[in-house]
RODO-2510 file (C-alpha; in nm, 4 decimals, decimal comma):
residues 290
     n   res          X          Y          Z
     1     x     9,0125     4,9872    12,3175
     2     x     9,2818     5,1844    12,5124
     3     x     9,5625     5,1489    12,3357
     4     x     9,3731     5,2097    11,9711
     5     x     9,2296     5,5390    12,1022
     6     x     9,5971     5,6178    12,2828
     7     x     9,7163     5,5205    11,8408
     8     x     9,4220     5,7286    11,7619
     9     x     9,5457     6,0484    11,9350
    10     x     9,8891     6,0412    11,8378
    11     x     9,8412     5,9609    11,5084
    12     x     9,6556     6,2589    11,4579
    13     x     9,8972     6,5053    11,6623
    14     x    10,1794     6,3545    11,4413
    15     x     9,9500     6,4854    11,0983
    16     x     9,8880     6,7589    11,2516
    17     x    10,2551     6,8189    11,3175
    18     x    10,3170     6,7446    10,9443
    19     x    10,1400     7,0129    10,8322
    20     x    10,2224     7,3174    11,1146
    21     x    10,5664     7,2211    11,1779
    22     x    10,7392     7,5168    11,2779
    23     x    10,5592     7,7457    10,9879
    24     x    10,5468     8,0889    11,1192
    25     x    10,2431     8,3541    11,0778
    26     x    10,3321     8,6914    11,1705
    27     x     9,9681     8,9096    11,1040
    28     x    10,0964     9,2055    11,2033
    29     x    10,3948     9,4031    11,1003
    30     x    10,4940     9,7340    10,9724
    31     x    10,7306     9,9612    10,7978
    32     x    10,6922    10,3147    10,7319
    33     x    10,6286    10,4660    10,4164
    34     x    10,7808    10,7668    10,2639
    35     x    10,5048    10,7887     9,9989
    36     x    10,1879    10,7454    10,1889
    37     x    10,3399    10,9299    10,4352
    38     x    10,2170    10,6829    10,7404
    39     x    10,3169    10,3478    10,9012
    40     x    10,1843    10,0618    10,6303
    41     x    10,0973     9,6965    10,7949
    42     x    10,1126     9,3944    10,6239
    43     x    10,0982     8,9749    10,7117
    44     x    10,3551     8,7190    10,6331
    45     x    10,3989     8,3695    10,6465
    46     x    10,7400     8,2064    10,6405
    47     x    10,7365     7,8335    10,5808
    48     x    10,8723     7,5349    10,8119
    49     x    11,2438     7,5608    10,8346
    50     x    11,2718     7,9126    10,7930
    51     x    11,4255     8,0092    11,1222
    52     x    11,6548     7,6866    11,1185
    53     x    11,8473     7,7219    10,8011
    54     x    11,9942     7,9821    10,5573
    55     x    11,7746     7,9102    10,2733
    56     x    11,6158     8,2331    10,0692
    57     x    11,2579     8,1405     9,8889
    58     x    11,0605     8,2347     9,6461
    59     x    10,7883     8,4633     9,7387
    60     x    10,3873     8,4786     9,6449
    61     x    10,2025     8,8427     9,7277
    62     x     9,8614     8,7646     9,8398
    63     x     9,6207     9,0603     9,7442
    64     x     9,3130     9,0690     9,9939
    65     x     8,9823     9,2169     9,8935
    66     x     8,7551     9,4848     9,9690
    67     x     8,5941     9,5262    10,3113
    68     x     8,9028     9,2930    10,4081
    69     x     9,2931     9,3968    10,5302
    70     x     9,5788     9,2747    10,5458
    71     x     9,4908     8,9727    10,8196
    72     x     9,2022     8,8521    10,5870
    73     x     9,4048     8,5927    10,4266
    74     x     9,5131     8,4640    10,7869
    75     x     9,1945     8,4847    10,9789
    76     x     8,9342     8,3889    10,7073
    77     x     9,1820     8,2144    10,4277
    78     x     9,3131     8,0070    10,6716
    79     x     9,6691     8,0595    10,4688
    80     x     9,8867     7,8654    10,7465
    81     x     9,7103     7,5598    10,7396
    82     x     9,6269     7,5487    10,3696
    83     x     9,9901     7,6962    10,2878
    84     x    10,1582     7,3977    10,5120
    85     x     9,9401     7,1287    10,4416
    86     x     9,9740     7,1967    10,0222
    87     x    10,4033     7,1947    10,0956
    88     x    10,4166     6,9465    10,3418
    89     x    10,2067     6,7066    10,0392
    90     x    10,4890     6,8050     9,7758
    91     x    10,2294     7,0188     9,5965
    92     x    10,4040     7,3049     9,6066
    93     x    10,7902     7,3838     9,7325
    94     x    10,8209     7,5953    10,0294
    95     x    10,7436     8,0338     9,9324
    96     x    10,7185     8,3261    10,1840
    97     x    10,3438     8,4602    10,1355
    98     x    10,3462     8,8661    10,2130
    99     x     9,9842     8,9938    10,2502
   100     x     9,9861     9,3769    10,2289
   101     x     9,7051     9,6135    10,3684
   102     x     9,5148     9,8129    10,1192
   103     x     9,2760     9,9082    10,3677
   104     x     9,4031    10,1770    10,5551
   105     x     9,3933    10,5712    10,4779
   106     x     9,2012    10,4672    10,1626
   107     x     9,0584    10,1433    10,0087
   108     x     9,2357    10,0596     9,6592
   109     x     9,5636     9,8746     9,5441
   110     x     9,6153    10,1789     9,3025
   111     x     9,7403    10,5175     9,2847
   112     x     9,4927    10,8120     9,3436
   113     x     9,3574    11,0146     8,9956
   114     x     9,4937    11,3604     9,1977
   115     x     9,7970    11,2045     9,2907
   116     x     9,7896    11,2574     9,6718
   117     x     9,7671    10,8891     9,7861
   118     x    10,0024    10,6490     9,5357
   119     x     9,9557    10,3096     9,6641
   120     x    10,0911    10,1212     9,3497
   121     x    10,4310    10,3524     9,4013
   122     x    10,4528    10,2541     9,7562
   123     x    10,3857     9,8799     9,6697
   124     x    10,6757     9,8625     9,4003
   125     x    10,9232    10,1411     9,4923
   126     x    10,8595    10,0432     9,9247
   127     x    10,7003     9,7306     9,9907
   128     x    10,8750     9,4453     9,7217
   129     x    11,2687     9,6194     9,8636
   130     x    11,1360     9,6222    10,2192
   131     x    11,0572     9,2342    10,1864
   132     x    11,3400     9,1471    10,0181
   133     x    11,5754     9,3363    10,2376
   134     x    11,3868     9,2295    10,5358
   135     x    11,3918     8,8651    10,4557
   136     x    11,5305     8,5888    10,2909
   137     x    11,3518     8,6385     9,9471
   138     x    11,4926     8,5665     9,6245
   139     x    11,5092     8,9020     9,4219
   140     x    11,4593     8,7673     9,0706
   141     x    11,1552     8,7940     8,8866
   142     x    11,1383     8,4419     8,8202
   143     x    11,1120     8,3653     9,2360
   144     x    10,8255     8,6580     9,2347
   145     x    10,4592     8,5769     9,1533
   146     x    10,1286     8,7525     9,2684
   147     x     9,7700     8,6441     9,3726
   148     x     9,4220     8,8039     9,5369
   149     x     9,0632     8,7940     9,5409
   150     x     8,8042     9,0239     9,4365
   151     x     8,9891     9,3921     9,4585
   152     x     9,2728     9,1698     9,5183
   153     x     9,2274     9,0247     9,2258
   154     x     9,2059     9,3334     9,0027
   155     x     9,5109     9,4596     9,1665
   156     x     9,6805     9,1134     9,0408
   157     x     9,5973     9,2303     8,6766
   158     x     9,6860     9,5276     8,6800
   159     x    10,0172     9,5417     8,8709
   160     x    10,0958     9,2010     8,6294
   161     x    10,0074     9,4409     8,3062
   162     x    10,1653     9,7723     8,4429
   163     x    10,5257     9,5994     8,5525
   164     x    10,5363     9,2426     8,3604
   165     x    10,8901     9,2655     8,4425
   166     x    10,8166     9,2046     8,8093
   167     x    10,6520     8,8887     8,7980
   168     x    10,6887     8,5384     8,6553
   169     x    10,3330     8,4206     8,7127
   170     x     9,9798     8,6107     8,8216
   171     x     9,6797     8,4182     8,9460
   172     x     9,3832     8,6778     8,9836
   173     x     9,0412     8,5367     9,1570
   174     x     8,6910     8,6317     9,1408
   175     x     8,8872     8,9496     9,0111
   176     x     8,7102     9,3145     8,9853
   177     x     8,8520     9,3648     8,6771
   178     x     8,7532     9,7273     8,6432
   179     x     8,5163     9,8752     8,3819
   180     x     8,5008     9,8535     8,0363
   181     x     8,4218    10,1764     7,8725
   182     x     8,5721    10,5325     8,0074
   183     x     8,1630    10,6461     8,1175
   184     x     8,1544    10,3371     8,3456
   185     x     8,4702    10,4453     8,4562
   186     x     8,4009    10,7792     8,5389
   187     x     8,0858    10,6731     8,7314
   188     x     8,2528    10,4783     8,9834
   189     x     8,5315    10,7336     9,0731
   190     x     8,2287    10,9687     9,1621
   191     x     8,2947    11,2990     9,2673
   192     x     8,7158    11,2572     9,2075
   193     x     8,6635    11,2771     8,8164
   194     x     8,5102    11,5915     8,8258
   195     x     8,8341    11,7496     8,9726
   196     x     9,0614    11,6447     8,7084
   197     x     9,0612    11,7109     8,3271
   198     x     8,9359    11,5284     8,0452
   199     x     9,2719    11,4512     7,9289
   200     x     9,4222    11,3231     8,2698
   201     x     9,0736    11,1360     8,3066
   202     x     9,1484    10,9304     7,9605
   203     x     9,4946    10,8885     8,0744
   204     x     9,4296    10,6848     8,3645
   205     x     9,1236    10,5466     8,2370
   206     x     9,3696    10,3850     7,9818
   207     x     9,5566    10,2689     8,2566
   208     x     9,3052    10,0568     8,4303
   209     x     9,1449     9,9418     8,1561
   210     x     9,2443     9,5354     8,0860
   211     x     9,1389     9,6434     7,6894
   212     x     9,2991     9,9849     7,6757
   213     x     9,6190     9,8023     7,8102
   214     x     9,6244     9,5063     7,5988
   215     x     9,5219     9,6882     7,2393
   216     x     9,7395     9,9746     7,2862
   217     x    10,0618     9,7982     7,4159
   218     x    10,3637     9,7778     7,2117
   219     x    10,4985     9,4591     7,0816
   220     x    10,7695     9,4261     7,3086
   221     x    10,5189     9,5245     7,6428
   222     x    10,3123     9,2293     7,4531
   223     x    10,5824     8,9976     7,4778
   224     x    10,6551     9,0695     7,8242
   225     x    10,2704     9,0168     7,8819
   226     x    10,2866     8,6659     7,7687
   227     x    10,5974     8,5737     7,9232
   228     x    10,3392     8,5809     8,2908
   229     x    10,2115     8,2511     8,3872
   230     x     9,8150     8,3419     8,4263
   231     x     9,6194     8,1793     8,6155
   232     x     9,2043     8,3193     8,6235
   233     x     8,9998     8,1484     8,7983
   234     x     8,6259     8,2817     8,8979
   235     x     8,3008     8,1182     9,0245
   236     x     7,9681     8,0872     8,8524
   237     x     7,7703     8,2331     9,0680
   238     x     8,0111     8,5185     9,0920
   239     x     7,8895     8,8297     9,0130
   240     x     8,1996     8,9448     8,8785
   241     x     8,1830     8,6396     8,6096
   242     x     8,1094     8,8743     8,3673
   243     x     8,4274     9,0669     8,3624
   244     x     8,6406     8,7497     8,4254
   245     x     8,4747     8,6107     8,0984
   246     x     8,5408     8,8882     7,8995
   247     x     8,9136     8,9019     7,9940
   248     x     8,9689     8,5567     7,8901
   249     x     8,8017     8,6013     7,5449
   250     x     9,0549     8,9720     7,5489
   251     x     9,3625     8,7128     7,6046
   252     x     9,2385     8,4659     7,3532
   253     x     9,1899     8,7050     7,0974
   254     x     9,5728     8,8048     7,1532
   255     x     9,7393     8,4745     7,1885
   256     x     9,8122     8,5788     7,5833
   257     x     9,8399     8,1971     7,6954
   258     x     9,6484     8,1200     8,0312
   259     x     9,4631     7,8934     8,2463
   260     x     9,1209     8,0101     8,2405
   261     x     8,9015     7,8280     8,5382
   262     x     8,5172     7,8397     8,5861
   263     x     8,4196     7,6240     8,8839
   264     x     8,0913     7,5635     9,0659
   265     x     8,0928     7,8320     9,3316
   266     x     8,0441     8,2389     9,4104
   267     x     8,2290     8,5513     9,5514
   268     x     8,2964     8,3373     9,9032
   269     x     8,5993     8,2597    10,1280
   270     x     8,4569     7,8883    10,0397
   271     x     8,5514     7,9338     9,6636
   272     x     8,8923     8,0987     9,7538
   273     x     8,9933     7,8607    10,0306
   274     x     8,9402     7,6074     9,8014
   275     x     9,1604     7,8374     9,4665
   276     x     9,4668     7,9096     9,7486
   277     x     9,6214     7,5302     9,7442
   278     x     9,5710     7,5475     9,3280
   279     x     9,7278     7,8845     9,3150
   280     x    10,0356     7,7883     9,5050
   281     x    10,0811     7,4547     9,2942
   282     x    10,0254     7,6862     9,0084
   283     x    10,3066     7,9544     9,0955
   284     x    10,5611     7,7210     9,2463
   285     x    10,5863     7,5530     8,8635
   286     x    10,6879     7,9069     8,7891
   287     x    11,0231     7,8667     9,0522
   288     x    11,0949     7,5631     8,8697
   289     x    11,2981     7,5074     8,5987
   290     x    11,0444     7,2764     8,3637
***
């Protein structure tokens, strides 16, 4: 009975080792930004081998919600074990995961109506160079790809749609994918739209609106669009299913190809803990040559 329970143990330790093996989760670091004019944090996980070879990898932004910052991925995702454990069972090849906060100074992935708080600008023009100069990070679109949940989410779609360029494959979840008319709109920015004019309001309304985007985009912005491996996936008991749902009929309707998941489930850490090992299988056929 000894010596099974003595097997017992170290089988266990030696899965166990499988899956942390030398992965590193850093949930804290920082680099200062010349357009929000204040120190920026973000997380990042660096998978096993990093630190022992001269290898650069492909690299997966993972968007965090509202209410959440940049260490929600790593405290309630659980991104170290599920990241290791989907490599280490050839699911997925090996990516750097960068978690940004977009929780700090104000809440939002996107730049401010009046133009005093630009968090999409710092995100492209600060936060992608910073990474790649910082780490080992392949530079190329086709090594680039972008996930989050809820707010996260949203900010998925619409950094996917603003700069297609940027990213070979976009896996939004349980999005917020904004509102559908400009009234809505204007409603949920409050007090801000009454300090701008009606043309700069339609302007950005147009802008973060998934239809406005889509219907009023050129052919070649189309193209681009479609080139993005999407990946939308949302539960049932979501209350943002409604949004999700009408996105996917949006794509349909203009031949944008995409995986398009409904799956027993709500607006939980239980429903994206369970998306995170899909969404990295999903993005790391995008690194691939196939």
């Amino acid at each position: 009975m000894k010596k099974l329970f003595t097997v017992t143990i170290l089988t266990l330790f030696t899965v166990s080792g499988i899956y942390a093996r030398n992965s590193l989760v850093y949930e804290t670091r920082t680099l200062k930004s010349e357009i929000l004019k204040m120190e920026r944090r973000y997380s990042i996980y660096l998978p096993a081998g990093y630190d022992e070879s001269d290898q650069s990898y492909p690299v997966l932004y993972l968007l965090h919600g509202s209410g959440d910052d940049h260490a929600g991925w790593v405290q309630f995702g659980q991104v170290q074990h599920i990241a290791d454990k989907t490599i280490a069972e050839g699911k997925a090849g090996p990516m750097i995961i960068v978690m940004p906060d977009a929780n700090t100074g104000r809440r939002g992935y996107f730049n401010d109506i009046q133009g005093d708080f630009d968090y999409e600008d710092f995100f492209f023009k600060e936060l992608i160079p910073h990474i790649e100069k910082t780490y080992r990070v392949r530079g190329e679109r086709r090594y680039r790809a972008i996930s989050g949940l809820s707010m996260g989410g949203g900010g998925t779609i619409f950094y996917s749609l603003h700069q297609p360029d940027m990213f070979a494959a976009a896996a939004p979840l349980s999005a917020a994918t904004g509102n559908w008319n400009i009234e809505q709109f204007k409603s949920r920015l409050g007090d801000a739209a009454n300090k701008v004019s009606a043309s700069q309001m339609e302007t950005y309304f147009k802008r973060h609106s998934i239809e406005e985007l889509i219907i009023n985009a050129s052919k070649e912005e189309l193209d681009k669009i479609k080139r993005i491996r999407w990946y939308i996936s949302c539960g049932d008991d979501d209350f943002l299913y409604e949004g999700n749902s009408l996105m996917h009929i949006l794509f349909r309707k203009n031949e944008i190809s995409h995986e398009y998941r409904v799956k027993d489930g709500g607006h939980t850490w239980t429903y994206w803990r369970m998306e995170l090992p899909l969404v990295m299988e999903f993005v790391a056929k995008s690194f691939m040559q196939y």
